[in-house]
DOVEXVEX-635593 format. One record per atom (N, C-alpha, C): x, y, z. Coordinates in pm, whole numbers, plus 50000, padded with zeros to 5 digits. Example, Ala and Ser with C-alpha at 12.3 -4.5 7.8 and 13.67 -1.06 7.14 Angstrom:
BEGIN
513194943150780 512304955050780 513204967050780 512854977550708 513674989450714 512905000350787 
REM end
This chain:
BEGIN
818580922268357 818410927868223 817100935468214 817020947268190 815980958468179 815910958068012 814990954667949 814310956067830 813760968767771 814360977067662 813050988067659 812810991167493 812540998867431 812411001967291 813181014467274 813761027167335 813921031667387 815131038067490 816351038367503 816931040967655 817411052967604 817111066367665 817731077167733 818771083867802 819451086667727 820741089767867 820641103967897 819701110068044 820081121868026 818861128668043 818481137768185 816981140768148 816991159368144 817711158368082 817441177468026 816121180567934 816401192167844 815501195067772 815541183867651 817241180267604 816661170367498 816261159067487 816851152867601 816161136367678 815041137167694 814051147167740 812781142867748 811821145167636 812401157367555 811291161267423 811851148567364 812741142167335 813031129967259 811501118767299 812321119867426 810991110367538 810161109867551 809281123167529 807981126567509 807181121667386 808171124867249 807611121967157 807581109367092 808881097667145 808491083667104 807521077267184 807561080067299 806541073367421 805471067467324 804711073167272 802961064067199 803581053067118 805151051867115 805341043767006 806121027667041 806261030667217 807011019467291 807621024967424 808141016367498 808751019667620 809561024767665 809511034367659 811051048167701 811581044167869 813051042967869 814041041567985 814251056567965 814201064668095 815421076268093 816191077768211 817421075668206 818221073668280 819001085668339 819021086768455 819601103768516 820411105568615 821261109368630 822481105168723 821911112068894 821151118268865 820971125369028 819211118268986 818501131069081 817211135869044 816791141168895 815561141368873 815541140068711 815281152268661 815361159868769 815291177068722 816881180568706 817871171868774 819551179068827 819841179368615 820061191468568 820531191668468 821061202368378 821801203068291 822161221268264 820921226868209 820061220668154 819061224768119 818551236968257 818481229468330 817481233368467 818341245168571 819921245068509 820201260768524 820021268268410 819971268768313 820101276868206 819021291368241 819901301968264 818981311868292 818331321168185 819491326668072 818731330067975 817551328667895 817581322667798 816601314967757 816511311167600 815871308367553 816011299067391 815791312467255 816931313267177 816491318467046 815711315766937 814801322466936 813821317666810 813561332466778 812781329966617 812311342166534 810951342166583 810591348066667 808721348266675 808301367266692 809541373566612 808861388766589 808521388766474 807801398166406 807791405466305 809111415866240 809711417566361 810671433166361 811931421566293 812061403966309 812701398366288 812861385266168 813611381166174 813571373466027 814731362066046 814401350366003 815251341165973 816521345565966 816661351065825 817531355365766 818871362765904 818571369665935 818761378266041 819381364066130 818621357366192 819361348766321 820261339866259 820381334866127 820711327366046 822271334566043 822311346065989 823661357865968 824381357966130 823011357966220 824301358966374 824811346266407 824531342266342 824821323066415 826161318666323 825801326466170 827511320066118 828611333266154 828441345666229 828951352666225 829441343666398 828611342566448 829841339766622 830101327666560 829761319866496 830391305066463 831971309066384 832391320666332 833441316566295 834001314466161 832841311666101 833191305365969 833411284465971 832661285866077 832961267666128 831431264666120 830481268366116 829231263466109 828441256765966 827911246666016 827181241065843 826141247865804 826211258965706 824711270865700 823571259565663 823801247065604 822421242465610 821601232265709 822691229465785 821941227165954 821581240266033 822321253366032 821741266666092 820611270366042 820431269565907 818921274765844 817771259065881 818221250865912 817001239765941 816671240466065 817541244666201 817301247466286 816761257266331 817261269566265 816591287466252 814981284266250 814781275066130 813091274666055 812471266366115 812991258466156 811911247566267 811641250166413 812631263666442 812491266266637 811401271266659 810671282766585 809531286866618 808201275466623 807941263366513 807181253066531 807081249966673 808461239866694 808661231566824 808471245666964 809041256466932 808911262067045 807231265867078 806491267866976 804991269466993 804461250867062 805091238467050 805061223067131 805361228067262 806501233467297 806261234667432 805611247767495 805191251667442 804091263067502 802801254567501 802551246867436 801321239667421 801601225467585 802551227167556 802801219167701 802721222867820 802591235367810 802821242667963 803931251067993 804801255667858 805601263567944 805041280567927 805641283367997 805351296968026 806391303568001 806471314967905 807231328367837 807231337467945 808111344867991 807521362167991 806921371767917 806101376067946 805361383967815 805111400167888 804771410667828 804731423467879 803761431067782 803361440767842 801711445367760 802131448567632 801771452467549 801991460067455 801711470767439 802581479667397 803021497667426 801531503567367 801151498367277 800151508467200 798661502067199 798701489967263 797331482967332 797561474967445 796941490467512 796481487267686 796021472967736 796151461367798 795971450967834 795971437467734 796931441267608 796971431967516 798861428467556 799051415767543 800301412367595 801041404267443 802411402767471 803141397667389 803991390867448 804931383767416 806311380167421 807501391867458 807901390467581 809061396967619 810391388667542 810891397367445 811751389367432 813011400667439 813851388467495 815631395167516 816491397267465 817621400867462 818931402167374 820021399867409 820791389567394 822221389167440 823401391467322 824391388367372 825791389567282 825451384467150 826281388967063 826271387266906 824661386766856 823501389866942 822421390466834 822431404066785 821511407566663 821021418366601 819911419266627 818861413566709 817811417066712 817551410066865 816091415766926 815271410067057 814711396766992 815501386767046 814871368967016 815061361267113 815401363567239 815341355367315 814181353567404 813501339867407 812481341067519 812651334267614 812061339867737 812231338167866 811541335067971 811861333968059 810711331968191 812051334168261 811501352768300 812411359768335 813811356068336 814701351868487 815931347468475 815921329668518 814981323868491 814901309668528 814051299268448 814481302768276 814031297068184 814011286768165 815451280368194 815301259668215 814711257868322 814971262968428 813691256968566 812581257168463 812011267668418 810571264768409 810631252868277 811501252368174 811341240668077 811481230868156 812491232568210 812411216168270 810861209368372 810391221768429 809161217768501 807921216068411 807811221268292 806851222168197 806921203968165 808481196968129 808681188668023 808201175568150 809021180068252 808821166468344 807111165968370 806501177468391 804871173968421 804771167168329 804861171268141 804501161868027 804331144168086 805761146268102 806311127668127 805421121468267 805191129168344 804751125768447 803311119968410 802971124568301 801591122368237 801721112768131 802591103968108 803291088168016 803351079968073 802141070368043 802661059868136 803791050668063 804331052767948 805061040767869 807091049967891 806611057867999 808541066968031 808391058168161 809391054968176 810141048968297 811691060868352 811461063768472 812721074868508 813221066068608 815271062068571 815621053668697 816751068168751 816071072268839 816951085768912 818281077968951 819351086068992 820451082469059 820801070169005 821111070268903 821851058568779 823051063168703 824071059868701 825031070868572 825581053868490 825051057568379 825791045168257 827381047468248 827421034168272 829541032368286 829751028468105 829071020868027 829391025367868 828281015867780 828061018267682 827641018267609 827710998267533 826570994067522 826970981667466 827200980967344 828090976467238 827990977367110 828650963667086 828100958866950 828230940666860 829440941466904 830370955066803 832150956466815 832430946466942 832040955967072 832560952467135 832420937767231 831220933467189 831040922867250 831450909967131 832420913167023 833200902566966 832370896966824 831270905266828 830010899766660 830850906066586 830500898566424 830930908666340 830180915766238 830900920266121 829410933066073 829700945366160 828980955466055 828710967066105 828520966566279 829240979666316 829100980666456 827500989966558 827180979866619 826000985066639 825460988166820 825090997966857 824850999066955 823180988067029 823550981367134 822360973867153 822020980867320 822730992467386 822230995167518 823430999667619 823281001067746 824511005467772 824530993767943 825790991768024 825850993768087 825400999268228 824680999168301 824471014868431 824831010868594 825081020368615 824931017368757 824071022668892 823551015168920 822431017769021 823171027769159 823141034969181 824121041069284 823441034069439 822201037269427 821101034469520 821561023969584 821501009969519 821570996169533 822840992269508 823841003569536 824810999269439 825520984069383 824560985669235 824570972569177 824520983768976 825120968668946 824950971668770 823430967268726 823310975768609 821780967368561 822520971768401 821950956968348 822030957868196 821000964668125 820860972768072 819350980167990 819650977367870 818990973567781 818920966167658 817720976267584 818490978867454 817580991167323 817820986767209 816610985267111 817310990766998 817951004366938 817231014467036 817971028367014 818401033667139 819731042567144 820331044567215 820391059567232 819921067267305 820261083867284 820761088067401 822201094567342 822941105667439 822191118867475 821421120367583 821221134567590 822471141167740 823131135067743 823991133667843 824891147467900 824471159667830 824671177067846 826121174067825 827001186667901 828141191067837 829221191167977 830171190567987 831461190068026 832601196568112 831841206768158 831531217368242 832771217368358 832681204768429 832811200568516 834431196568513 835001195968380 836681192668296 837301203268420 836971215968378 837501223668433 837141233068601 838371234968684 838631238068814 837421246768845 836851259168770 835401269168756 834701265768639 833541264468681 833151264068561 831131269668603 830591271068509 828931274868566 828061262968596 828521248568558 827951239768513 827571233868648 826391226068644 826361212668754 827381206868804 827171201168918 828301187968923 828311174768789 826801174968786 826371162968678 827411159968549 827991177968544 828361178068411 829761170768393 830181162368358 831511150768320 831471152668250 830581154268143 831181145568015 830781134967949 830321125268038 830231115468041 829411105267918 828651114567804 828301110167712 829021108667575 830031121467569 831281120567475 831921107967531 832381107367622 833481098767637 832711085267618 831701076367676 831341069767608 831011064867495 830591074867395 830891078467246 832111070167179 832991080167267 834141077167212 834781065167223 834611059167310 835041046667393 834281034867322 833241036567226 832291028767167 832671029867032 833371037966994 834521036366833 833421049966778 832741057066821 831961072066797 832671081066739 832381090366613 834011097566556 833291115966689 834261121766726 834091128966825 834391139766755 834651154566705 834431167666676 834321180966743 835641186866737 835521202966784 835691202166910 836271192167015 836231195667122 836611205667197 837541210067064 838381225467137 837661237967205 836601233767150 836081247067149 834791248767252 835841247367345 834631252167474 834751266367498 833701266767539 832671281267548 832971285867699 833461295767706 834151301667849 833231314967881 831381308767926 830991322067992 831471334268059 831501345367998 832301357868024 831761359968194 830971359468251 830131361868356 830011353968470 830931348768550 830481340768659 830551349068799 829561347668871 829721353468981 831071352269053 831851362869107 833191358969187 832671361969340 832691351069405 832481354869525 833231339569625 834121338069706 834361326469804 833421318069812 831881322769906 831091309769934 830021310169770 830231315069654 829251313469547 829811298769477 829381290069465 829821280969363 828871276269231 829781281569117 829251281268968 828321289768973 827751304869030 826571303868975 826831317068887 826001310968768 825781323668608 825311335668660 826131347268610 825001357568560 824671357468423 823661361068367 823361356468285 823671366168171 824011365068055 823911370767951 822941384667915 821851379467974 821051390267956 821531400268046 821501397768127 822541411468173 823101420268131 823681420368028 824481427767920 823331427667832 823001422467797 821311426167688 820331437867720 820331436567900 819361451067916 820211459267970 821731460467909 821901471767969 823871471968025 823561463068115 824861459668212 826051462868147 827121467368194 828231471068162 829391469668214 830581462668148 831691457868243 832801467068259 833321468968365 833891474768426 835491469068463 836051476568479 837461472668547 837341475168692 838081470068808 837511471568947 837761488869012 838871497868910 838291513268936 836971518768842 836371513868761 835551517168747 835611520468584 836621520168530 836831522468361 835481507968281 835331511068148 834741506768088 835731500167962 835901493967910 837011488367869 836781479367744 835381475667772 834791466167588 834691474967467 834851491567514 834941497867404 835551494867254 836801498167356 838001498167274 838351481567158 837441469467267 837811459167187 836721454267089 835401452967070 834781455566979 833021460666991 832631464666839 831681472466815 830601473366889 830451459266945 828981452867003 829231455567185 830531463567162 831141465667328 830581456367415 830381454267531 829691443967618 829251433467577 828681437567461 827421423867393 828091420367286 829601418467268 830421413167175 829991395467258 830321388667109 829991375067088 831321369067225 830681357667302 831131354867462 832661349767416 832881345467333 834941346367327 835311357667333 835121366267236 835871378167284 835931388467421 834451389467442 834101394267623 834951386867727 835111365867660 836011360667807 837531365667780 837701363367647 839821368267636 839671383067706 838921388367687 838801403867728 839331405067870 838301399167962 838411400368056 839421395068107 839881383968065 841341377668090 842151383868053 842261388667961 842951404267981 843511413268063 842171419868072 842241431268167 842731424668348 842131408968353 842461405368465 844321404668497 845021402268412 845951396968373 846791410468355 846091420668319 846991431768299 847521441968441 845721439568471 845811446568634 846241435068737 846171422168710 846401413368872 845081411368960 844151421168914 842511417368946 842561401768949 841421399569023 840811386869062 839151381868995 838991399568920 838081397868857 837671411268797 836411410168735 836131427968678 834521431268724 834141439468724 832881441168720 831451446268612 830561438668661 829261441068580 828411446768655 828241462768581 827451473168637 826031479268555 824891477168637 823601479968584 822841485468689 823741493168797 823361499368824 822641510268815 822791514568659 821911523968597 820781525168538 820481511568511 818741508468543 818281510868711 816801509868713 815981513268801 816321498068872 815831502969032 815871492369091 814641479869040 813381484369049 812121479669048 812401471568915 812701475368774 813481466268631 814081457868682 815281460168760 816511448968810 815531443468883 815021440868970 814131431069082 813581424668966 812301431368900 811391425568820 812161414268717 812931416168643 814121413368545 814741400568590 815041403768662 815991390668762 816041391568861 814861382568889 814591378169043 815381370569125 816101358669041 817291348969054 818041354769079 818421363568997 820091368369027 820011378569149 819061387369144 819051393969240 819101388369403 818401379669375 817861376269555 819671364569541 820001358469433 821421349769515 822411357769559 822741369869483 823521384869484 823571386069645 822281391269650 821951397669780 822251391169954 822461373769891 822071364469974 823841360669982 824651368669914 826211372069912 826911383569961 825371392570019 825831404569998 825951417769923 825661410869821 825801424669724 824611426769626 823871437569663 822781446969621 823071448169499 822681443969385 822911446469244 822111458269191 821041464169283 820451475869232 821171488669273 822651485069348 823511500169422 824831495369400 825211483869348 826861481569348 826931470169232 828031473669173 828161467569059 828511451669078 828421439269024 828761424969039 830301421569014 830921416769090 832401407869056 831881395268935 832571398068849 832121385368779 833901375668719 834081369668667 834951357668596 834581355268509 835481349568419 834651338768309 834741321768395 834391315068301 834281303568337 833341294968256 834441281068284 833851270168174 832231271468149 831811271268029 830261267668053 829471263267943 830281259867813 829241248767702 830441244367614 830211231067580 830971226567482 830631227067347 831081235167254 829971232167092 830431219867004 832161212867099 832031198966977 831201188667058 831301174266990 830731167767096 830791148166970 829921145267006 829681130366913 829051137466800 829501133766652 829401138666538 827901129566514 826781141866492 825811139166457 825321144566286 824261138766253 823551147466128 822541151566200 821721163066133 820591174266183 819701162466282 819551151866268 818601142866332 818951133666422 820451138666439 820801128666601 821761120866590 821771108566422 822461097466377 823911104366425 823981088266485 825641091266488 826351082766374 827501079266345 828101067566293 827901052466343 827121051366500 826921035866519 826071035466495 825111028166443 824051022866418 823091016866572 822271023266601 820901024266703 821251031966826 822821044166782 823451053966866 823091069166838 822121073566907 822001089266900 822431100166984 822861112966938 822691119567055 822241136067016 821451138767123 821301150467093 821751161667193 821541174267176 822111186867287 823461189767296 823781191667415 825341195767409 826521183067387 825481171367406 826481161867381 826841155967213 826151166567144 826581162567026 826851175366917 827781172766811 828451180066696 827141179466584 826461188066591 825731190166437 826301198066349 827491209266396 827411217066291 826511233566308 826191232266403 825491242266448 826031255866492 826481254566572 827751264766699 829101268866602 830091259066524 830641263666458 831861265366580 832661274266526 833831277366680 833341285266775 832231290266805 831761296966918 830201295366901 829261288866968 827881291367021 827471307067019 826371309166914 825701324066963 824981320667101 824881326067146 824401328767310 822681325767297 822111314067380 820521305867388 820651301767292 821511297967135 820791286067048 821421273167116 821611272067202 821411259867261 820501250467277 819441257367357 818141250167384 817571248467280 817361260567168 817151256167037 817701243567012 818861240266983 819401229066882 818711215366978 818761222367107 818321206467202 816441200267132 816241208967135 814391208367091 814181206866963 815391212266864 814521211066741 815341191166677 816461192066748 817551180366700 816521169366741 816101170866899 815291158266970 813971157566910 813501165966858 812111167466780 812281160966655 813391162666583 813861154166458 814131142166447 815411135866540 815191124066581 814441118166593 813631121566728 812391110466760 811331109566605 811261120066528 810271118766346 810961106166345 812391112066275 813121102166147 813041084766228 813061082466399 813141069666407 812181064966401 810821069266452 809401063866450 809491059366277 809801073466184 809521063366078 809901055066027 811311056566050 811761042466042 812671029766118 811851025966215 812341023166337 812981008366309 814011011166402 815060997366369 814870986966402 815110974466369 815050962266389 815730954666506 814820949066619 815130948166740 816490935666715 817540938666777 818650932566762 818480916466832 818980903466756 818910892266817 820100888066900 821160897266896 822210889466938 822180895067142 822890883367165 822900878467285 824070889467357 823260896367461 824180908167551 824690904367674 825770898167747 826130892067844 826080905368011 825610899568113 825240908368222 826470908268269 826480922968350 827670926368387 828610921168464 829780919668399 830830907468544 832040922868571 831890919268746 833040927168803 834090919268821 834050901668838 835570898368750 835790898168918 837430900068968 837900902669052 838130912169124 837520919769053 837460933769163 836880936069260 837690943969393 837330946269510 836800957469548 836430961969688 836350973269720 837420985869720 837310995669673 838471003969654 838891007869833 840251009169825 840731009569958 841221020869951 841621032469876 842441046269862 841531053769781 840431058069858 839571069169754 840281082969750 841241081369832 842061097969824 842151097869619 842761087769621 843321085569518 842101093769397 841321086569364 840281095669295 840321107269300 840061112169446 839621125869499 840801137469449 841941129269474 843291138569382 843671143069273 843141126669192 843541125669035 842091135968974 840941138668976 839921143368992 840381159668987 840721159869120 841301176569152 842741179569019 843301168869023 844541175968898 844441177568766 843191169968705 842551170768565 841961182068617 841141188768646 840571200268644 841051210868640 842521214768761 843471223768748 844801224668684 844731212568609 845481214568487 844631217768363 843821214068330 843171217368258 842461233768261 842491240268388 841971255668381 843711259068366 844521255568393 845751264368400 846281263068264 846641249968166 846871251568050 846061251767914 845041249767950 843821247467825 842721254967819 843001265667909 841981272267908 841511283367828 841151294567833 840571306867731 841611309167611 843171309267681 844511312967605 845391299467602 845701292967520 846321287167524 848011284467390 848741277267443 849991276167342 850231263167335 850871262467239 851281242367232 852121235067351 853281244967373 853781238367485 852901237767625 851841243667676 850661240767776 850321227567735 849561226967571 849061215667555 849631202567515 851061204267509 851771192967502 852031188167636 852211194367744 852241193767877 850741190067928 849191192767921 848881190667986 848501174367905 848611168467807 848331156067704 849821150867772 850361149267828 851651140167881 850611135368019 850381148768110 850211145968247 849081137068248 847561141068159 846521132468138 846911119868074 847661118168002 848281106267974 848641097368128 849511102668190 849461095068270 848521090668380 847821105168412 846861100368514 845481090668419 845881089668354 844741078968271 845241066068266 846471064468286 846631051968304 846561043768473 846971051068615 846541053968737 844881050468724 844191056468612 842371057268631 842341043168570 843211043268487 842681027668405 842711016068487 844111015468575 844181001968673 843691005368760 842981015168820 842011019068906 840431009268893 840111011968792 839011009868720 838710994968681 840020988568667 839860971568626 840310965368773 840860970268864 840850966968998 840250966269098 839040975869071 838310978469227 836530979869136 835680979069221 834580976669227 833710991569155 833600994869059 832931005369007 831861017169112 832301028369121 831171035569199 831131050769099 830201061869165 830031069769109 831111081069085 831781083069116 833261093969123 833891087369001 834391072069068 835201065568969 834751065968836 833271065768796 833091063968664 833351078068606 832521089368700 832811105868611 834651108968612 835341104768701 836911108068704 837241100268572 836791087568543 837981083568424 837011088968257 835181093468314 834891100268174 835521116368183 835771121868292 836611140868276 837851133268218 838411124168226 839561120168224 839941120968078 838931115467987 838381109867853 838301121967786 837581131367798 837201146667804 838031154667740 839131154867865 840231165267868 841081159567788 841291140767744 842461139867691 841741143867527 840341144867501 839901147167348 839971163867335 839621170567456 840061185867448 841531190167410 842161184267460 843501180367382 843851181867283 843451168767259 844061162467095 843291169066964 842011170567013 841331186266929 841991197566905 842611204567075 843291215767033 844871214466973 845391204566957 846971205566903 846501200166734 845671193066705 844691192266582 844981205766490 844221214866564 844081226966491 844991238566480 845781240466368 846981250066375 846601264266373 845691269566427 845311286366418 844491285766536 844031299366507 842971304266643 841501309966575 840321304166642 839761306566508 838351301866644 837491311166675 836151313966783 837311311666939 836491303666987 836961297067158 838321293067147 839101287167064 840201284067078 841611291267051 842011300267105 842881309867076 844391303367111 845001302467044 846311297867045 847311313767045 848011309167126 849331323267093 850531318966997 850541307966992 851521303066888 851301303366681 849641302666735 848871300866628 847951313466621 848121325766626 847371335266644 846151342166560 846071336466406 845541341066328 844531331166292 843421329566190 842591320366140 843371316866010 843571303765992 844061297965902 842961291165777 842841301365678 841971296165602 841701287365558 842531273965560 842541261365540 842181250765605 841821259465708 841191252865846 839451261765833 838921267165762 837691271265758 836851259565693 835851260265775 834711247665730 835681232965736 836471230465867 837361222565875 836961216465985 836581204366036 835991196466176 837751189566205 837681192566364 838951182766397 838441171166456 838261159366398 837581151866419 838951136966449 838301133166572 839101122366653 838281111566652 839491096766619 838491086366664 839281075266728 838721069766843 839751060366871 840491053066795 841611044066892 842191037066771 841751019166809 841531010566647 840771001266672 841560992566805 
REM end
């Protein structure tokens, strides 16, 4: 039994600003399934939206955020998040991170903020460190922690679920007291015991056959959520980056958004231009419409993919610009300063997740979560492009306030250490390795960018069953690391599901052909799932 004030799930950008800021107040666990840098945070190449021009205004990022949301976003969690990013983002500059910045045009050796532009903004708000903006947050946040002595980091751990009264047979309100984990290392369980519990556990990436995401990415904090009686929200609406590199030996890696911000232009593989015709913001239309697009055009021609051409910037910009993308390009073959990029879409953020308020609370009591693993209300049916990291920094910055001030009452009841019961060593890991591979490619073949009811009545039969295969899997044999992320993708895909047959229209990320239009009755409408008792 590991004791803390404290436990973490999750060491991205919002696990640790959480982490950072209760630390003076008790003993932070953060728990991380690889190394404590492995996280979407730590690919994220773009970089975070905030108002820090003059030329710009609240108001302004506030209008792009309910405009790609859909008509699904809560405007008064978008305006609390809009007004607090510039604060917290001036915290981690004070921490060490580092912006790109570039002189200023009309005073010689006086510098500013480079800031960027991607899809659906109206204005330059993105800031950066060039094309490797979570590397550098994430290296800024971990030096912080490295400098705490009251954070404890147990690397190579993934929590199998969540402890709650419910489930351990108390009665009363249901309350989270800690989770489960498993030591991969040693492979052994350790009980970690909290009065507060936070999901920073990222997004889901990983559901589907392509996707940009880590391996890390399962899921694995929804589904525990959910599995803990957590009400879950919007899962439909995953975010299908218009831009993935297409190449055989490339795996997952982004081009980034900005790409199309300074310039880049997509192409069909003879060379036509083609976002014209579908809307105003051509290229830099909000990332659902750029991915149906391209699925499209892929679909119309039999292409394998389309291209992104910026070739018409200078070489020395493209180098300077994106150093990342350039040198992985190149390290594929292909010169991005003389030949245009193969790109895909592909899976790459979830905007539902565990139904939070602006400050983390979930419905269990000493259960938080923040980042991609949770529903504020923010994203709406489509994510504007970088308020991500926003919602991760300003949500975990809120949280950690509202609990310090009023921090919960250390729970007395008695948490029993983990029993494996009769279970053995698993003798058929094919078995995983299969069921694993068929949730993913069922899930890109029927649930993906386009979908219809009969796909999703078909692929909610097949996950049905392979969830029951994962279930006597799981109470039979000895817990390891595959087994736990296979039956949380498992968990995932069956709430991506039951989200999308939920919702009778098409309305941001979730495009139905059966359901083709936005159904106004479904505006400012959460499809919200909860187990059954």
């Amino acid at each position: 039994m590991k004791q803390f004030d404290y436990l973490v799930l999750g060491s991205g950008i919002a696990g640790l600003t959480f982490a950072l800021k209760v630390a003076p107040q008790g003993r932070v666990a953060i728990v991380t399934k690889k190394d404590r840098a492995e996280s979407n945070t730590n690919y994220a190449q773009g970089g975070i939206a905030s108002v820090t021009s003059q030329e710009d205004s609240f108001e302004s990022h506030v209008r792009d955020t309910l405009a790609a949301g859909a008509g699904l976003c809560k405007e008064k969690v978008v305006r609390t998040i809009v007004e607090e990013g510039p604060a917290c983002i001036a915290e981690l500059i004070e921490l060490g991170m580092k912006f790109s910045e570039r002189e200023i045009p009309a005073t010689p050796g006086a510098l500013e903020l480079d800031l960027g532009k991607e899809g659906g903004h109206s204005k330059r708000r993105i800031l950066h460190a060039k094309d490797v903006t979570g590397r550098e947050i994430e290296r800024a946040l971990l030096d912080a922690v490295s400098h705490q002595p009251n954070i404890e980091i147990f690397e190579n751990h993934i929590a199998i679920d969540l402890i709650t009264s419910q489930k351990l047979g108390y009665v009363g309100a249901n309350r989270c007291l800690g989770a489960y984990v498993f030591d991969k290392k040693n492979n052994c369980v350790t009980t970690f015991s909290a009065p507060v519990t936070v999901l920073a556990t990222g997004g889901c990436g990983k559901v589907y056959l392509y996707t940009t995401n880590p391996d890390i990415a399962t899921g694995d904090g929804v589904a525990m959520a959910y599995r803990a009686g957590a009400s879950i929200a919007n899962m439909e609406f995953v975010q299908f980056h218009p831009t993935c590199l297409y190449h055989p030996n490339a795996k997952s890696f982004l081009i980034s958004e900005a790409v199309r911000g300074e310039g880049g232009v997509l192409k069909t593989l003879n060379g036509q231009e083609f976002m014209d015709a579908v809307h105003p913001m051509k290229s830099l239309a909000p990332r659902d419409i750029v991915a149906r697009a391209i699925d499209s055009e892929m679909k119309k021609s039999g292409a394998d993919c389309v291209h992104l051409d910026i070739t018409h910037k200078s070489a020395k910009f493209i180098i300077e610009r994106f150093p990342n993308i350039y040198s992985t390009c190149l390290r594929y073959g292909i010169d991005i300063t003389k030949e245009p990029i193969p790109v895909v879409p592909a899976a790459h953020y979830q905007c539902g997740g565990v139904v939070t308020n602006v400050d983390g609370a979930t419905d269990i009591a000493g259960l938080f979560a923040v980042g991609e693993a949770a529903c504020t209300g923010l994203h709406g049916a489509n994510r504007l492009a970088s308020n991500s990291l926003l919602e991760a920094l300003v949500c975990a910055h809120r949280a950690a306030a509202n609990i310090m001030a009023s921090p919960p009452d250390k729970s007395e009841l008695k948490i029993p250490l983990w029993q494996s019961g009769q279970a053995t060593n698993a003798d058929e890991l094919v078995v995983v390795a299969h069921n694993w591979d068929e949730i993913r490619r069922l899930m890109w073949d029927y649930v993906g960018i386009v979908r219809t009811n009969k796909r999703l009545q078909r692929a909610q039969k097949r996950i049905a069953n392979l969830q029951e295969e994962i279930h006597e899997y799981y109470w039979n044999f000895i817990v390891t690391a595959d087994l736990l992320e296979l039956r949380n993708i498992a968990t995932v895909a069956e709430l991506i599901v039951r989200c999308a047959l939920v919702r009778p229209e098409s309305r941001g990320l979730n495009y139905n052909l059966d359901f083709p239009n936005p159904n106004p009755e479904w505006a400012q409408r959460d499809s919200v799932v909860r187990r059954a008792p």
